[in-house]
GUZA-434843 format. One record per atom (N, C-alpha, C): residue in three letters; x, y, z. Coordinates in Angstrom, 1 decimal. Last residue first. Example, Ala and Ser with C-alpha at 12.3 -4.5 7.8 and 13.67 -1.06 7.14 Angstrom:
BEGIN
SER/12.8/-2.2/7.1
SER/13.7/-1.1/7.1
SER/12.9/0.0/7.9
ALA/13.2/-5.7/7.8
ALA/12.3/-4.5/7.8
ALA/13.2/-3.3/7.8
This chain:
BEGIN
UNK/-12.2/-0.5/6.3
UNK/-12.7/-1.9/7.0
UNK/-13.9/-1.7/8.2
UNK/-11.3/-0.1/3.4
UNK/-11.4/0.3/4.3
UNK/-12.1/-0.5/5.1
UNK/-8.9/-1.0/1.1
UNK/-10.1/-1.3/1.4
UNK/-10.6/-1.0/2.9
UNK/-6.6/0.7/-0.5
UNK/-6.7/-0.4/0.4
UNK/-8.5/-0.1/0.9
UNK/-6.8/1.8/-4.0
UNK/-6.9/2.7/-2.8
UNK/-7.0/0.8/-1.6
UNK/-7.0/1.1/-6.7
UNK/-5.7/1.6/-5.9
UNK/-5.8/1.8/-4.6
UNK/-9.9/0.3/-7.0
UNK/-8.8/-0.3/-7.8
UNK/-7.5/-0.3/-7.4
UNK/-11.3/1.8/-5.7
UNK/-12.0/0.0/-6.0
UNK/-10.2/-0.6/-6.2
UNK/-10.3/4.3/-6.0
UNK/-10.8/3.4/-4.8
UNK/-10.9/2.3/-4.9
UNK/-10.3/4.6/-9.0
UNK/-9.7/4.5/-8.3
UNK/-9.6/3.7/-7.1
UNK/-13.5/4.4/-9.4
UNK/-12.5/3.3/-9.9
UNK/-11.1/3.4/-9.3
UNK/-14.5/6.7/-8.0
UNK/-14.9/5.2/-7.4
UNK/-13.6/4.3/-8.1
UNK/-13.4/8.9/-9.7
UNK/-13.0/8.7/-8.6
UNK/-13.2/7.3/-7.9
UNK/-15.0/8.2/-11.7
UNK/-14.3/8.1/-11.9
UNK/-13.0/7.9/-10.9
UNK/-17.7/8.5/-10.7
UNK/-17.5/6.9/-11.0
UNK/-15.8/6.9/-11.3
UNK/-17.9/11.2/-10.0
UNK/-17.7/10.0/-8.8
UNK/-17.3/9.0/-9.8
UNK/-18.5/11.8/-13.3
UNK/-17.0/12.3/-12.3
UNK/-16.8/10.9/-10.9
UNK/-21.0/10.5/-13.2
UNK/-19.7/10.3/-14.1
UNK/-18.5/10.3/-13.6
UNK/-22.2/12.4/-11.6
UNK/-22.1/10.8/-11.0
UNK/-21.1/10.5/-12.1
UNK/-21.6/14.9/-12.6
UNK/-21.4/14.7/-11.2
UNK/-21.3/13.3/-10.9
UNK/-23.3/14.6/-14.9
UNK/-21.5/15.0/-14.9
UNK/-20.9/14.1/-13.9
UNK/-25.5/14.8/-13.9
UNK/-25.4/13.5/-13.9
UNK/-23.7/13.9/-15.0
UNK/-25.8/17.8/-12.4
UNK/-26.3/16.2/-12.2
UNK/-25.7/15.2/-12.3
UNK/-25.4/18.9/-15.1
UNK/-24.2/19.1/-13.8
UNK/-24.2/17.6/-13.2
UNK/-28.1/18.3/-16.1
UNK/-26.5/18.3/-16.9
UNK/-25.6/18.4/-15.7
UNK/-29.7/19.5/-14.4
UNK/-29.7/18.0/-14.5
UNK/-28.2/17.8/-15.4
UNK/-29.1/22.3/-14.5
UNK/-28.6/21.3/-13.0
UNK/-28.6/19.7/-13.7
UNK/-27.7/24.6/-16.3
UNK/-28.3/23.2/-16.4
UNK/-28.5/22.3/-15.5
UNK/-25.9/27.0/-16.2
UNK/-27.4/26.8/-15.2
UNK/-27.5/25.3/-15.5
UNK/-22.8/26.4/-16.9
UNK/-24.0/26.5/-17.7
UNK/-24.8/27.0/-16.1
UNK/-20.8/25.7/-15.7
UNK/-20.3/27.4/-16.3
UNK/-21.5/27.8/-16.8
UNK/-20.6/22.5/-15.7
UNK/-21.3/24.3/-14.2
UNK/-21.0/25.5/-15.1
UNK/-19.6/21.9/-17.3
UNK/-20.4/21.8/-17.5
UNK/-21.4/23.3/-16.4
UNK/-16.5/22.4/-17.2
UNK/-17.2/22.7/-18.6
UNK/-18.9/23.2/-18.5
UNK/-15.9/21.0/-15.0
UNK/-15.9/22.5/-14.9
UNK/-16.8/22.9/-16.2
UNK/-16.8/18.0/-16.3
UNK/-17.6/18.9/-14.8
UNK/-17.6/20.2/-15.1
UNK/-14.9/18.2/-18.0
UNK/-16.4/17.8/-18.3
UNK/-17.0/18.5/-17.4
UNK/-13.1/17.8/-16.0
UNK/-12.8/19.1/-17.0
UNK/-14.6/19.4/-17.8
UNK/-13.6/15.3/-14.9
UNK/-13.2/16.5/-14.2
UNK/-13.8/17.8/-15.1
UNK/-12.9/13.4/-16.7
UNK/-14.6/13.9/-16.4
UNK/-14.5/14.9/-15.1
UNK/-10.4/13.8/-17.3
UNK/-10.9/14.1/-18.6
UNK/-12.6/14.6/-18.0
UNK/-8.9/13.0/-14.6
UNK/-9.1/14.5/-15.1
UNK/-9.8/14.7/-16.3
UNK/-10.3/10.5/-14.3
UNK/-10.5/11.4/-13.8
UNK/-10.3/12.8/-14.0
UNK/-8.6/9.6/-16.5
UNK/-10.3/9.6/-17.2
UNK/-10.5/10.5/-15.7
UNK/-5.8/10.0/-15.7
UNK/-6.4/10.5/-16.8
UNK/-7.7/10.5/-17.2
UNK/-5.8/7.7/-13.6
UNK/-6.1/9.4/-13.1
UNK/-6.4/10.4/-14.3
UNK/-6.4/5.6/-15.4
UNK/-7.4/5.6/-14.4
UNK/-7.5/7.9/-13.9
UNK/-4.0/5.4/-16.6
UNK/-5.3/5.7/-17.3
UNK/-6.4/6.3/-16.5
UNK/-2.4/5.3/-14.1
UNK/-2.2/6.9/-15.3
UNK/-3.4/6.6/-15.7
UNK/-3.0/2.2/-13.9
UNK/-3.1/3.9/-12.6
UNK/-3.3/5.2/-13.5
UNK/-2.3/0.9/-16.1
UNK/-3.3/0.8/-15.4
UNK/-4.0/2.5/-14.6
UNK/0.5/1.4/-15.9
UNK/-0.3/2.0/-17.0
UNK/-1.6/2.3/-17.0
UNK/1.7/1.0/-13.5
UNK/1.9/2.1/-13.5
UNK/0.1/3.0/-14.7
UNK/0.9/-1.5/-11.5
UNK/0.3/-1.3/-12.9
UNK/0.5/0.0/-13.4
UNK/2.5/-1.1/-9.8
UNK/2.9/-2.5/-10.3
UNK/2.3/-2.5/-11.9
UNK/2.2/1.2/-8.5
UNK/3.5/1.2/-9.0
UNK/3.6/0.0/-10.1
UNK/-0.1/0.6/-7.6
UNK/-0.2/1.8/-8.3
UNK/0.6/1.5/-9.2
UNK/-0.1/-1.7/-6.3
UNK/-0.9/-1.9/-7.7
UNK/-0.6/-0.9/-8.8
UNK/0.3/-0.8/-3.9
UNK/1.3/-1.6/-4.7
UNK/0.8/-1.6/-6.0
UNK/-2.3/1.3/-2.5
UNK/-1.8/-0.1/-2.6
UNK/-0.4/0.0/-3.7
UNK/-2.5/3.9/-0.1
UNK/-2.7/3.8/-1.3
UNK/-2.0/2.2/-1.7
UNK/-3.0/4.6/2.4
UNK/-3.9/3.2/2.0
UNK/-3.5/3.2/0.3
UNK/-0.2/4.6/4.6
UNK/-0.6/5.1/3.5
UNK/-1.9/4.2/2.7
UNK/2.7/5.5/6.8
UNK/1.1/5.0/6.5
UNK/0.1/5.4/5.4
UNK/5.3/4.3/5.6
UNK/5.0/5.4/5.8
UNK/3.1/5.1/5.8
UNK/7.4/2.3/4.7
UNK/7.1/2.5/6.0
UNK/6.0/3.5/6.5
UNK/7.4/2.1/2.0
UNK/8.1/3.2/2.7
UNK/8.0/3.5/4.1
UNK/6.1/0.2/1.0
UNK/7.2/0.0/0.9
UNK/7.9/0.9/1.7
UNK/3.1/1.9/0.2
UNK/3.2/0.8/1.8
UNK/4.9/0.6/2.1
UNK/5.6/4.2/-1.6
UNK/3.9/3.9/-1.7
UNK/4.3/2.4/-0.2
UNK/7.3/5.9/-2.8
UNK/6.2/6.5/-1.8
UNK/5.0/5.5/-1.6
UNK/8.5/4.6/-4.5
UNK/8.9/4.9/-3.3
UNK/7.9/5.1/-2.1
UNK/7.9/7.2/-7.1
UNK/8.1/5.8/-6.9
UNK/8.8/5.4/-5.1
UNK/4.8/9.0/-6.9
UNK/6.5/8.7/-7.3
UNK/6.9/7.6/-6.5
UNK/2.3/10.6/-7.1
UNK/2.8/8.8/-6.4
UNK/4.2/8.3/-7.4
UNK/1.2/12.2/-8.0
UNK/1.1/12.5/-7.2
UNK/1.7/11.3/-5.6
UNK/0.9/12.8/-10.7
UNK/2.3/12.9/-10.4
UNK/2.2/12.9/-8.8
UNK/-2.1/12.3/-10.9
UNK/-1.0/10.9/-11.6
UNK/0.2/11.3/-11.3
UNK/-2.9/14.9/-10.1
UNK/-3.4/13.5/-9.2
UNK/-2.1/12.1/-9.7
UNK/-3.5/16.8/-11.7
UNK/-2.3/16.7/-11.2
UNK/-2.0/15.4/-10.6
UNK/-6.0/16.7/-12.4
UNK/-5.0/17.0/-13.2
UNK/-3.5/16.8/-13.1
UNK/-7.5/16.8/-9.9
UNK/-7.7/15.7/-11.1
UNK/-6.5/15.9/-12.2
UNK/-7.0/19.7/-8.8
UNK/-6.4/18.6/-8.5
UNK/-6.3/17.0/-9.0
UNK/-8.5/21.1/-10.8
UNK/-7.1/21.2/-10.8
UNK/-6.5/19.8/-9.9
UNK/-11.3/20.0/-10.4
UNK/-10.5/20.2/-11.7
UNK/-9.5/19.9/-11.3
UNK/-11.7/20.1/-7.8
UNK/-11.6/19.0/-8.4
UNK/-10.7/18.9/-9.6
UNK/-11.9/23.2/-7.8
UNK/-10.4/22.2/-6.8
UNK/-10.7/20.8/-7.5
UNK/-13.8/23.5/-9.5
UNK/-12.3/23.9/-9.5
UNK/-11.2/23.0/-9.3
UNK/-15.8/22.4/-8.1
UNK/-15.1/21.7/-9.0
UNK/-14.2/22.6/-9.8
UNK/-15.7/24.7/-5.8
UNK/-15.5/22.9/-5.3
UNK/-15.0/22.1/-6.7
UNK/-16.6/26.7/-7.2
UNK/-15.1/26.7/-6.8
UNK/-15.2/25.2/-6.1
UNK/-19.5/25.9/-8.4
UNK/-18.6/26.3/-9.1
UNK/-16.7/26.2/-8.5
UNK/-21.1/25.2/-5.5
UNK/-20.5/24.0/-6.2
UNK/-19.1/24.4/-7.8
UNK/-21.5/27.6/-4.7
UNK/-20.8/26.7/-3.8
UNK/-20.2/26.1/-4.8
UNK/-22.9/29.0/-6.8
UNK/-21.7/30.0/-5.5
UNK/-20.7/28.7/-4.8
UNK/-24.6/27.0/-7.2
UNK/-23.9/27.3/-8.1
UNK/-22.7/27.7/-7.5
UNK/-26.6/25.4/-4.9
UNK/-25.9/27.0/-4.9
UNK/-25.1/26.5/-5.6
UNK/-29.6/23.6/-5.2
UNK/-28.1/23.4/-5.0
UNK/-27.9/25.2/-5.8
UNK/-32.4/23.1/-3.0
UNK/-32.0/24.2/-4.0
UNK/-30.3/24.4/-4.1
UNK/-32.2/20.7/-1.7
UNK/-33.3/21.2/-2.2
UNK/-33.2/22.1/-3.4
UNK/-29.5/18.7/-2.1
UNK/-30.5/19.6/-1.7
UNK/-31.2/19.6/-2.6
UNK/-27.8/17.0/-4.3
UNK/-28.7/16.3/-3.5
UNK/-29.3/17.2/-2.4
UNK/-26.2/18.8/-4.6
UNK/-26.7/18.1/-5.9
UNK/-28.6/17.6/-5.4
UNK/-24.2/19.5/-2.6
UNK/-25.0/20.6/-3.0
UNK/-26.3/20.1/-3.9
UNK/-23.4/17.0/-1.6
UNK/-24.1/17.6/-1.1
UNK/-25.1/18.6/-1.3
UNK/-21.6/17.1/-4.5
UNK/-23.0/16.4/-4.2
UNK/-23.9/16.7/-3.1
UNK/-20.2/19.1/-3.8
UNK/-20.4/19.2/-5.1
UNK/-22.0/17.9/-5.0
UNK/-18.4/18.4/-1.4
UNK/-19.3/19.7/-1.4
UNK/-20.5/19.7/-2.6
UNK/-17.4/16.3/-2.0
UNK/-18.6/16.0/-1.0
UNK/-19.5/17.3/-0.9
UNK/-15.9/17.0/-3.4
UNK/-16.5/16.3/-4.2
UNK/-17.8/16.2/-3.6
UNK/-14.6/18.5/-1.7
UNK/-14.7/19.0/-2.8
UNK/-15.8/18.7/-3.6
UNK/-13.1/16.1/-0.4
UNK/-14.5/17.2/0.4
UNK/-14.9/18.2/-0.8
UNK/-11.6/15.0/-2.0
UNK/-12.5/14.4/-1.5
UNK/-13.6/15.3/-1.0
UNK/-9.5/17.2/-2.1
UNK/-10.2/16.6/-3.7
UNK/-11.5/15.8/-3.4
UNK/-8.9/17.4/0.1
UNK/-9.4/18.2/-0.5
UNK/-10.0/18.1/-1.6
UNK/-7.6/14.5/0.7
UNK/-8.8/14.9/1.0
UNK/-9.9/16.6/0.7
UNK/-5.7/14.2/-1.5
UNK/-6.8/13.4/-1.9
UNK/-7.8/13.9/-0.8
UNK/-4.1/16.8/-0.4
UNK/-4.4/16.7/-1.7
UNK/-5.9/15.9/-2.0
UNK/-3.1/15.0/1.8
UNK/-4.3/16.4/1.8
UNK/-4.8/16.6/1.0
UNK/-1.8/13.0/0.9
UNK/-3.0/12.9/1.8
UNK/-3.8/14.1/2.0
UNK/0.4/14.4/-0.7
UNK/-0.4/13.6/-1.3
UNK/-2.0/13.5/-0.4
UNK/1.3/15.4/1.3
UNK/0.6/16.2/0.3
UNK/-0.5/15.6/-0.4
UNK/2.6/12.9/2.7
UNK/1.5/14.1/3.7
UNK/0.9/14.9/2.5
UNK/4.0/12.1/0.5
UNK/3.2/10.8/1.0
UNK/1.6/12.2/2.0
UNK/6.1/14.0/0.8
UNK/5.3/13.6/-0.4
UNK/3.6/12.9/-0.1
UNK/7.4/13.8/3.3
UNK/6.4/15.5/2.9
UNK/5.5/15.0/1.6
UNK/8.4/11.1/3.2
UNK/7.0/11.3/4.2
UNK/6.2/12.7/3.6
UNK/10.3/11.2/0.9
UNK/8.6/10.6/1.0
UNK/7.9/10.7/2.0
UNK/10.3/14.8/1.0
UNK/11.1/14.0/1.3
UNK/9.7/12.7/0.9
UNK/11.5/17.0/-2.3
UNK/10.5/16.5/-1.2
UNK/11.2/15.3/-0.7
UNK/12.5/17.3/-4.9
UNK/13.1/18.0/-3.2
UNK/12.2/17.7/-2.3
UNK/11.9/15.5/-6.6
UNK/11.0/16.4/-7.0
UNK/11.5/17.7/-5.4
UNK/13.4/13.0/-6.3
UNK/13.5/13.8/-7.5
UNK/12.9/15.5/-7.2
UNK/13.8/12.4/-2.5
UNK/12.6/12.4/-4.2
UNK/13.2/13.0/-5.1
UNK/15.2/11.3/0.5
UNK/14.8/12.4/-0.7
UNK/14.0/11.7/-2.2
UNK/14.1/9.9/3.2
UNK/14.6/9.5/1.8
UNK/14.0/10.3/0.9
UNK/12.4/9.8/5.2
UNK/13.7/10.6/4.8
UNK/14.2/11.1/4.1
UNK/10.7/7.3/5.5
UNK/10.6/8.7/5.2
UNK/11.4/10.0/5.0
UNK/11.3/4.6/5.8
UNK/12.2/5.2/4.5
UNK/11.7/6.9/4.5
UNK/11.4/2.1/8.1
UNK/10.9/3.5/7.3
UNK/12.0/4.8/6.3
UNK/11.6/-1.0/7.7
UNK/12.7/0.0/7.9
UNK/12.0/1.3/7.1
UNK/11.1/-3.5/6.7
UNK/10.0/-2.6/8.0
UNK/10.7/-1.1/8.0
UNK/12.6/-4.6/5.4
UNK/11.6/-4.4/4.7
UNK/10.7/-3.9/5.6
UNK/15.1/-5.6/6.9
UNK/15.3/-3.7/6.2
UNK/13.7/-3.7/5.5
UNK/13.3/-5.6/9.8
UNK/13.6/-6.0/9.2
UNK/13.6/-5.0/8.2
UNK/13.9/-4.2/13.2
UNK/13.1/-4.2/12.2
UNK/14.2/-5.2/11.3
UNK/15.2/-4.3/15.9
UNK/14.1/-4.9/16.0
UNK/13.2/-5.0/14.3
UNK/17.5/-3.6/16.0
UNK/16.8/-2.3/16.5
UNK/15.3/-3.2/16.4
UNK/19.7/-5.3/17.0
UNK/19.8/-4.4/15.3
UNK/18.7/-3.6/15.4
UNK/18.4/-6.6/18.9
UNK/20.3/-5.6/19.2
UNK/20.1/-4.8/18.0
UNK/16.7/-7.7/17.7
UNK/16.4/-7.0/19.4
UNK/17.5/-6.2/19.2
UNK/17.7/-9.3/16.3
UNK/17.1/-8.7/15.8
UNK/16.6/-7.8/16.7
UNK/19.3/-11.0/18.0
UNK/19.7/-10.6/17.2
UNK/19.1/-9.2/16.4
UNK/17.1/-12.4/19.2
UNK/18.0/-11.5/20.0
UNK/19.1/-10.5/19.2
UNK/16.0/-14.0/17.5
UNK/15.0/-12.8/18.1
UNK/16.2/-12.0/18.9
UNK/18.4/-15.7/16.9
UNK/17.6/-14.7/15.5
UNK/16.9/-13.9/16.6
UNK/18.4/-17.4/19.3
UNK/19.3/-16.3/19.2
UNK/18.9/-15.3/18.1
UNK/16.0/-18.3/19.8
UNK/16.3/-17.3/20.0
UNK/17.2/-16.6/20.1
UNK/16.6/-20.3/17.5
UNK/15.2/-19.0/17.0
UNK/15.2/-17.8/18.3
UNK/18.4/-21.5/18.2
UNK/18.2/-20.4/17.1
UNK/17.3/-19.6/16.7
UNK/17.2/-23.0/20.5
UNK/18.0/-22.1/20.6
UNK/18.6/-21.0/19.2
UNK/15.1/-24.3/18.9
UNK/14.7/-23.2/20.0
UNK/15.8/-22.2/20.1
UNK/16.3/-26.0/17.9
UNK/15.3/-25.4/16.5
UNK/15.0/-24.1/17.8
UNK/17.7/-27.3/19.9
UNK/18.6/-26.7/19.0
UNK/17.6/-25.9/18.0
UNK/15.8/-29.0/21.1
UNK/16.2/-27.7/21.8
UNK/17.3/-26.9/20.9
UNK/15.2/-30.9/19.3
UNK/14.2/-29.2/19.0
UNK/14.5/-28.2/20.0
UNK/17.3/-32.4/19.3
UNK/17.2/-31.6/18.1
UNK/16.3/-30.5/18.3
């Protein structure tokens, strides 16, 4: 009997050797057109630039927070890009595009599973976004200041909540 539990298991590996070796839930889908004429890999690559410009943006905006003497010149066009790309951030994960696609990606399942969850989350991102731009148009550092940790927290809940856990 368990040379028969062997010989099926390698005929299944040989099987799956001849069919190319994936299963259709390994099967990369990058190809695979979007609503929007993008394909999910060009989606999935925007996407990744997108969150690291919005990332170094942020890194510019505290770096500047935490000197000696933060430059206005700097941190004004950094929360720009935050702005605008906080605004856009929730069309930024169409359906498809997410681990399911074969495509390397830390953003999780959660997005798709809690669509309502996710929108709220990119929405208070762009709400303490716009707070930020609002607020730099002043001189006030300690007002920018503590925008600035608002803003982060809003981006942190993402991370905590969508993003795969880095190791």
């Amino acid at each position: 009997m368990k040379s028969i539990s062997v010989l099926a298991a390698i005929a299944a590996i040989t099987c799956l050797s001849a069919c190319g070796g994936e299963s259709p839930a390994a099967a990369n889908h990058g190809d695979d057109p979007l609503p929007n004429g993008m394909t999910v890999k060009q989606q999935i690559e925007a996407r990744q630039k997108n969150l690291k410009d919005l990332g170094a943006a942020m890194k510019t905006v505290g770096d500047q927070m935490k000197s000696g003497a933060p430059s206005l010149d700097e941190i004004r066009p950094a929360v720009q890009t935050m702005k605008t790309h906080a605004a856009e951030i929730g069309n930024w994960f169409p359906a498809g595009t997410g681990p399911e696609s074969g495509i390397k990606t830390e953003a999780l399942s959660k997005i798709w599973e809690d669509q309502a969850g996710f929108q709220a989350a990119a929405q208070k991102l762009g709400e303490e976004a716009n707070k930020l731009s609002d607020v730099v148009t002043g001189d006030d550092l300690a007002a920018i200041g503590a925008q600035v940790g608002v803003t982060g927290g809003a981006c942190k809940n993402c991370h905590d909540n969508f993003r795969q856990k880095k190791e």
